[in-house]
C-alpha positions in Angstrom: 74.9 178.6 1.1 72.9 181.4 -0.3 72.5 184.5 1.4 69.4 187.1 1.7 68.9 190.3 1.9 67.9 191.7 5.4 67.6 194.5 7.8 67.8 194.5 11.7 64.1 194.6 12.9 66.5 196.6 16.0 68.9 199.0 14.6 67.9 198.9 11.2 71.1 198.3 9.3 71.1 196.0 6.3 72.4 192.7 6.4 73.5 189.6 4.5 71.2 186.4 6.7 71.1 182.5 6.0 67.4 182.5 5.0 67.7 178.8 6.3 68.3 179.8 9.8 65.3 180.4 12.1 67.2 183.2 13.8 70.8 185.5 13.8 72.3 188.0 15.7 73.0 191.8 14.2 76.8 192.1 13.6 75.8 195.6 14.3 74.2 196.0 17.1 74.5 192.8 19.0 71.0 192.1 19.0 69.1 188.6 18.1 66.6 188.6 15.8 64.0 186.3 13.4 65.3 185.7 10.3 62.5 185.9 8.0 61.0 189.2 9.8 64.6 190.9 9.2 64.0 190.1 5.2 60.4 191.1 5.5 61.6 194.3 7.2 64.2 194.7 4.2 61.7 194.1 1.5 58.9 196.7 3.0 61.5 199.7 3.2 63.0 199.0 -0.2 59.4 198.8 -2.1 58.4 202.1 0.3 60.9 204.0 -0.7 60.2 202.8 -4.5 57.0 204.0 -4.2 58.4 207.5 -2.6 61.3 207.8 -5.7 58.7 206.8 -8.0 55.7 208.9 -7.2 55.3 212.3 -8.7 54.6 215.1 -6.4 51.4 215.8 -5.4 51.1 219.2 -7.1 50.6 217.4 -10.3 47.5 215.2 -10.7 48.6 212.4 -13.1 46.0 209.9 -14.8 47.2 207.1 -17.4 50.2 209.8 -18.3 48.0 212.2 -19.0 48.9 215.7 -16.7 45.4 216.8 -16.1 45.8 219.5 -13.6 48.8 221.6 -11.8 47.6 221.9 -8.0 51.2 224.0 -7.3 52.6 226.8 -6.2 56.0 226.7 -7.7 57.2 229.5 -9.6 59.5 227.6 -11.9 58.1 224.1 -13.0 59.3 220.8 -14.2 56.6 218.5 -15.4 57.3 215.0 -14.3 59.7 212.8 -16.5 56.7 209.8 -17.8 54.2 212.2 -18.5 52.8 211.7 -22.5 50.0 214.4 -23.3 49.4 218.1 -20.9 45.5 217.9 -21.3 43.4 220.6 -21.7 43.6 223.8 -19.1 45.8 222.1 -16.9 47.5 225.2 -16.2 44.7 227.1 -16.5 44.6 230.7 -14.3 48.2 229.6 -12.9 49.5 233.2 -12.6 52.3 232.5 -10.0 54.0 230.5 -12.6 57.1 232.2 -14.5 58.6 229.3 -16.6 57.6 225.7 -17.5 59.9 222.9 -18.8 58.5 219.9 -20.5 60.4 216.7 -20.6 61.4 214.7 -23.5 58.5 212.1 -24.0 55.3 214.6 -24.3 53.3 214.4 -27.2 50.7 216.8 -27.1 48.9 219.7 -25.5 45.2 220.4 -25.0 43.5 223.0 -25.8 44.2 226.5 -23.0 46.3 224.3 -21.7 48.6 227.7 -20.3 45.3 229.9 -20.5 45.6 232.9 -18.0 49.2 232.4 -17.3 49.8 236.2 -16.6 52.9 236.2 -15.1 54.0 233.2 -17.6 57.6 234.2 -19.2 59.3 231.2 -21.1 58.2 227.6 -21.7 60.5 225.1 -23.2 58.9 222.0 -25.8 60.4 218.8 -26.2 61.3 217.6 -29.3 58.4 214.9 -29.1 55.9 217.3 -29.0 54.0 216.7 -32.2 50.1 217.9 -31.1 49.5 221.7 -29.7 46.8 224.1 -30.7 47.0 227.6 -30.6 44.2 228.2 -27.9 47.2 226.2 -25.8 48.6 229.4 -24.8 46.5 233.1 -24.1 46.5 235.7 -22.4 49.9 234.9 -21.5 51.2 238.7 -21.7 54.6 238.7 -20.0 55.1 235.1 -22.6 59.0 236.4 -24.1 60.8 233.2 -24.9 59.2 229.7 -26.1 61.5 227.1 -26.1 60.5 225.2 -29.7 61.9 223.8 -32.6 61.3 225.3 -36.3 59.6 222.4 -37.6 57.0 222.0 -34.4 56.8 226.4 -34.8 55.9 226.2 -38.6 53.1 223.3 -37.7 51.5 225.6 -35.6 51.5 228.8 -37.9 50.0 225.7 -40.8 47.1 224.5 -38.5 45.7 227.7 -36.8 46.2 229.4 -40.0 47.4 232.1 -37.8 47.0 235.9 -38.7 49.0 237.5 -36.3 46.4 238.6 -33.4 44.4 234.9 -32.7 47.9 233.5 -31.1 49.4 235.1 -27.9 52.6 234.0 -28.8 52.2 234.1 -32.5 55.2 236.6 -33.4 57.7 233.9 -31.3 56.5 231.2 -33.7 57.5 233.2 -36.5 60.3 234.4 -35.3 61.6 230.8 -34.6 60.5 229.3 -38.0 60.4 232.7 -40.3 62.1 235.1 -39.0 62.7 237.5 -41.7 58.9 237.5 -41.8 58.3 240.0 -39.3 57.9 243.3 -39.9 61.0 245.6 -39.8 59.4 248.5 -38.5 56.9 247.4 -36.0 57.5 243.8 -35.1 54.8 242.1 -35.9 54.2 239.0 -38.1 51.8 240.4 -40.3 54.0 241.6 -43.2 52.4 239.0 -45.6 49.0 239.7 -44.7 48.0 242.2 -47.6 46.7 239.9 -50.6 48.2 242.4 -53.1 50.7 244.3 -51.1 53.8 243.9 -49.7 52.4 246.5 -46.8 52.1 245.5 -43.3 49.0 245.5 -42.0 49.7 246.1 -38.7 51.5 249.5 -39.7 51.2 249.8 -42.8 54.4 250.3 -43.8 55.8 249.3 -46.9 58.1 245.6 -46.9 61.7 246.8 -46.6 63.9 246.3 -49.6 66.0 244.2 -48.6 63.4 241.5 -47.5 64.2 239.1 -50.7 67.7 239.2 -50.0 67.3 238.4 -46.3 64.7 235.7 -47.0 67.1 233.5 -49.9 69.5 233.9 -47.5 67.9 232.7 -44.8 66.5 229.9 -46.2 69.5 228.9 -48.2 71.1 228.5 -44.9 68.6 226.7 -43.0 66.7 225.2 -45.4 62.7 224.7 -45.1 60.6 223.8 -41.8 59.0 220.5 -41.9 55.4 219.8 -41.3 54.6 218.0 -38.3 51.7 215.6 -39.0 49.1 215.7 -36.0 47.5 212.5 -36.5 51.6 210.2 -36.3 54.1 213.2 -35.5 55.5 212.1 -38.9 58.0 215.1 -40.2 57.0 216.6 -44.2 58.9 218.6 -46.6 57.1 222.2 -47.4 59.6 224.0 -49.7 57.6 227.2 -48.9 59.6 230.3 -48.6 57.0 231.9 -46.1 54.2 231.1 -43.6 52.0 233.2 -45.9 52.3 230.6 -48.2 52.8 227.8 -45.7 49.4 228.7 -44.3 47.4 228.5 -47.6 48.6 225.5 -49.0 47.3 221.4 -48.1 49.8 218.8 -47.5 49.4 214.6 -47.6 50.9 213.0 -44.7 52.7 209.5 -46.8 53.0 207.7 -43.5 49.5 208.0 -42.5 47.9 209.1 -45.9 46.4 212.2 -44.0 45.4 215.4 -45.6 46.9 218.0 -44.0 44.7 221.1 -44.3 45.1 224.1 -41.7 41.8 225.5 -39.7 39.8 227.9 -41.7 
């Protein structure tokens, strides 16, 4: 005969019951009970504590797997697993917050998204991640460590056309997907920035000689980032040496037959 699942309506312990029967007694507890109100009793915890496993927490207000706003207080946050696109300033003026992770699965990231994060020191991208403006993240000043791949770095550096003051964390993004592009004497990512110069124009110093060398090397070792198309995520050979040149140049997208052209 084929058994149920069931918990005593008494004691609450789960049990094996002849769905048949009208009524049983709990090898537990020693007490008689209804059948079919032991499996109902069974079936109500199990899809309650679904609902409990399942739900994210309240500090994060989900719609249609879009995270629209953070409502916590956590220092050190993990978005929910299931979440597809961080919308627009949904961690807007969050200046408790000290690091982010977002999970694998994340696609893009609205616009000031992480605006006002003052106390903001390292956020980590998933490799999804396909879609983030620049605006995403200001006035994050204590921002040290973004957690991003080269290709995803370069796409931003292409699509802001960014000239080394308009992104808060602009000098990271270099760093992660040109690196011998910042400036040897000052830090910054502007070295390329002087139309016929090899000056930085953020100190002015002269390029350091050894700047070619570092730069073949570099790339002969790691090869090009890929352009990240906005519009399908699909990934696009550059062959540019630079973002200086990166920046200025258009790209077609063969996937989606998108022109790729950078913000002017």
């Amino acid at each position: 005969m084929p058994f149920t699942a069931a918990k005593c309506t008494q004691c609450n312990a789960n049990l094996q019951v002849d769905s048949a029967k009208d009524a049983a007694i709990c090898e537990h507890c020693g007490t008689a009970f209804i059948v079919e109100k032991a499996i109902n009793n069974y079936n109500t915890t199990v899809q309650t504590q679904n609902v409990i496993i399942n739900a994210p927490s309240r500090d994060f207000e989900i719609r249609g797997g879009v995270l629209v706003k953070y409502h916590g207080a956590a220092v050190d946050v993990v978005v929910p697993e299931g979440v597809v696109e961080i919308g627009a300033r949904a961690f807007e003026d969050c200046a408790g917050i000290r690091s982010v992770v977002i999970p694998e699965g994340v696609e893009k990231i609205g616009e000031y998204a992480f605006q006002n994060c003052s106390r903001l020191a390292s956020i980590t991208f998933p490799e999804s991640l396909y879609s983030m403006p620049s605006c995403a993240i200001g006035s994050c000043s204590k921002l040290k460590n973004i957690n991003i791949s080269r290709d995803l770095a370069a796409s931003i550096l292409f699509y802001e056309r960014y000239f080394g003051e308009a992104y808060g964390g602009g000098e990271l993004l270099v760093k992660i997907a040109y690196p011998f592009d910042l400036c040897t004497y000052c830090g910054r990512a502007s070295v390329h920035l002087g139309f016929f110069s090899a000056r930085c124009t953020a100190c002015y110093r002269r390029r350091d000689d050894d700047y070619d060398q570092r730069r073949k090397k570099y790339i002969s070792t790691f090869g090009h980032p890929k352009l990240i198309c906005n519009n399908c995520g699909n990934r696009i050979n550059t062959n540019r040496d630079d973002y200086y040149h990166l920046i200025r140049d258009v790209f077609n997208c063969k996937k989606c037959n998108t022109k790729l052209i950078g913000s002017q």
